[in-house]
Residue, then its C-alpha position, 0 to 999 in steps of 0.5 A: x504533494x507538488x509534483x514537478x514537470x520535467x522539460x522533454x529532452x532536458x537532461x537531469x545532473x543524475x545521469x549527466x554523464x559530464x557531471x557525474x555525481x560523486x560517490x561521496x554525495x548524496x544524489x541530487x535526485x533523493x534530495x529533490x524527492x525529499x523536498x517534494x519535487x516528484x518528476x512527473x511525466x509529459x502525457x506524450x511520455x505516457x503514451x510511448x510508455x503504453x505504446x511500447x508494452x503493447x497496451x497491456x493492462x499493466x500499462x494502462x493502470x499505470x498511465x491511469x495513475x501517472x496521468x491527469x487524463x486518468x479516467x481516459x486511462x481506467x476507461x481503455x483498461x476496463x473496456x479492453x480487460x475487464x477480467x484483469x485482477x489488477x484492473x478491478x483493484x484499479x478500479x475500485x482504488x479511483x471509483x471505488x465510491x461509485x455506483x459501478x463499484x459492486x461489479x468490480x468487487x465481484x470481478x476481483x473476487x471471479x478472477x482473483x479468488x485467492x486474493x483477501x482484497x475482493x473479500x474485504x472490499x466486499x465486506x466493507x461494501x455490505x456492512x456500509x449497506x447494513x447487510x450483515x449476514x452478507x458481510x459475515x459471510x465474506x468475512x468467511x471466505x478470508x479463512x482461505x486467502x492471503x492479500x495481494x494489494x499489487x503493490x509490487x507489480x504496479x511498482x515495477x510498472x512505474x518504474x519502466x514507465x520512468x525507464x522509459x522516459x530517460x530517467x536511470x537507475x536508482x532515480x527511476x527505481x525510487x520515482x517508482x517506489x514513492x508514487x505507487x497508491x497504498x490500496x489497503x487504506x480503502x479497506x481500513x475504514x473496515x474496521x470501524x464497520x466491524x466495531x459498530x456491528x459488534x456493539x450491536x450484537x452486544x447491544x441486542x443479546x448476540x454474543x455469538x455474532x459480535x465474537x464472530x465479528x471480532x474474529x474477522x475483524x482480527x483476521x481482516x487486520x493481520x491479512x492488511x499486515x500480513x508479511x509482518x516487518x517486510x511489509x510496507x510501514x502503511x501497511x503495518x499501521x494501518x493493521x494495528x490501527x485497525x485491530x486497536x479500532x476492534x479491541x477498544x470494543x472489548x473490556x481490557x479485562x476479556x480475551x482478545x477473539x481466537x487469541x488467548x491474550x488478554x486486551x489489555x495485554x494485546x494493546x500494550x504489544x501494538x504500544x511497543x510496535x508502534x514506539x518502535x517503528x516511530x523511533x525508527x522512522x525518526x532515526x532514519x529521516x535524520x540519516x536518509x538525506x545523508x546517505x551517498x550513492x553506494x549507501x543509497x545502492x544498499x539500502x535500496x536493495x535492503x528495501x525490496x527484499x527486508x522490508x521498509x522497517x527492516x530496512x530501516x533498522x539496518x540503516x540506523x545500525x550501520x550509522x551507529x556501529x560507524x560512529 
């Protein structure tokens, strides 16, 4: 997506204090974000920005992201906090195909040990080098974990780091929501690692571990969409897309693994998820463009403690129930 450069010290309509927008428009910031104009910051802003957290790492993550310098970035974090959970997950997200890949997994998982995401990434890792007792045995430890992607805390790093700069209110708070990386896309090729291993197993008479496989493939898809609808809609398809990838291994006719549901029965569930959020999403890109500021205010907030769909949902409703 093109991104477009803010001149240092011009001053945005938002937040003109001469030409304050009307209530009853929608905000020129959402429009320009919707027609793919994304504000980036000057590498000077970024510098001030990192200046006035201390260097900490949450700083230097998120310069690493906003800047075209970003290896300069990622190389400052990794040197002065290679023990930082947030800093591996950066890592791997940037260089995750690198060489230097295997040791972050292991400081994700040293440091973060609670944490899915060292587990799968690891998985992912083994499988890809044909070690599958390795792998098996990292799809094991996600019995104990739950996923942190660090979404959250890295969006509020956007967000400051765009406070930081002049921008205000809900327009720093939206640039920070729109440019945070999803992190579960690197560890949704897992499934297809799975799939391959179970038709291997099946291949050569091992039953016991292609519905071992199964099991964890179906653990892994419902970690990455773990918080259901409060979830990020990426998330929540890339976790159906990823027990589908697994499912499709399997005849309609047999359970699915650790379920008591048929296959069959299962895909037909993902179909209506799936028409659902599609009909939604429809709803809510006709309506978006449309919102004034106060109706932006709410869904805003709706955003940070529903969920996108949720969010969504209660947008479409309030349209429909003011017609």
């Amino acid at each position: 997506m093109e991104e477009r450069r803010r001149k240092p010290g011009s001053l945005r309509k938002s937040v003109d204090v001469k030409h304050p927008v009307s209530a009853s428009q929608p905000p020129e910031f959402l429009q320009r974000m919707l027609d793919g104009e994304i504000a980036k910051l000057t590498p000077e802003q970024i510098e001030r920005y990192v200046e006035s957290c201390g260097r900490d790492a949450l700083s230097l993550i998120v310069a690493a992201m906003l800047s075209e310098d970003r290896d300069e970035w990622l190389d400052e974090a990794a040197e002065r906090f290679p023990d930082d959970p947030g800093v591996a997950a950066a890592m791997l997200l940037h260089r995750g195909g690198k060489a230097e890949a295997r040791e972050w997994i292991v400081r994700l998982k040293e440091n973060d040990p609670g944490n899915s995401l060292g587990y799968l990434f690891a998985a992912k890792s083994a499988l890809d080098g044909g070690n599958l007792d390795e792998a098996l045995g990292e799809l094991a430890s996600l019995e104990s974990t739950q996923l942190n992607d660090y979404r959250e805390s890295w969006q509020s790093g956007f967000t400051d780091a765009y406070r930081s700069a002049g921008y205000q209110g809900m327009e720093a708070e939206w640039l920070g929501m729109f440019q945070v990386p999803v992190l579960t896309g690197e560890v949704s090729r897992l499934s297809a690692g799975i799939g391959e291993a179970m038709i291997a197993a099946e291949g050569r008479g091992d039953r016991a571990t292609a519905e071992g496989l199964g099991r964890a493939g179906m653990k892994a898809a419902a970690l990455v969409g773990g918080r259901g609808d409060r979830d990020l809609l990426i998330n929540q398809l890339i976790s159906v897309s990823m027990e589908r990838k697994l499912l499709h291994q399997l005849d309609a006719f047999e359970f699915v693994p650790g379920d008591e549901r048929l296959v069959l029965e299962r895909l037909a569930e993902m179909d209506d998820r799936i028409d659902r959020i599609k009909a939604t999403i429809q709803s809510h890109s006709e309506l978006l463009p449309t919102l004034t500021e106060p109706e932006l205010r709410q869904y805003t907030r709706r955003l940070q403690t529903d969920g996108e769909l949720k969010a969504m949902e209660w947008l479409v409703a309030q349209r429909q129930a003011g017609r």
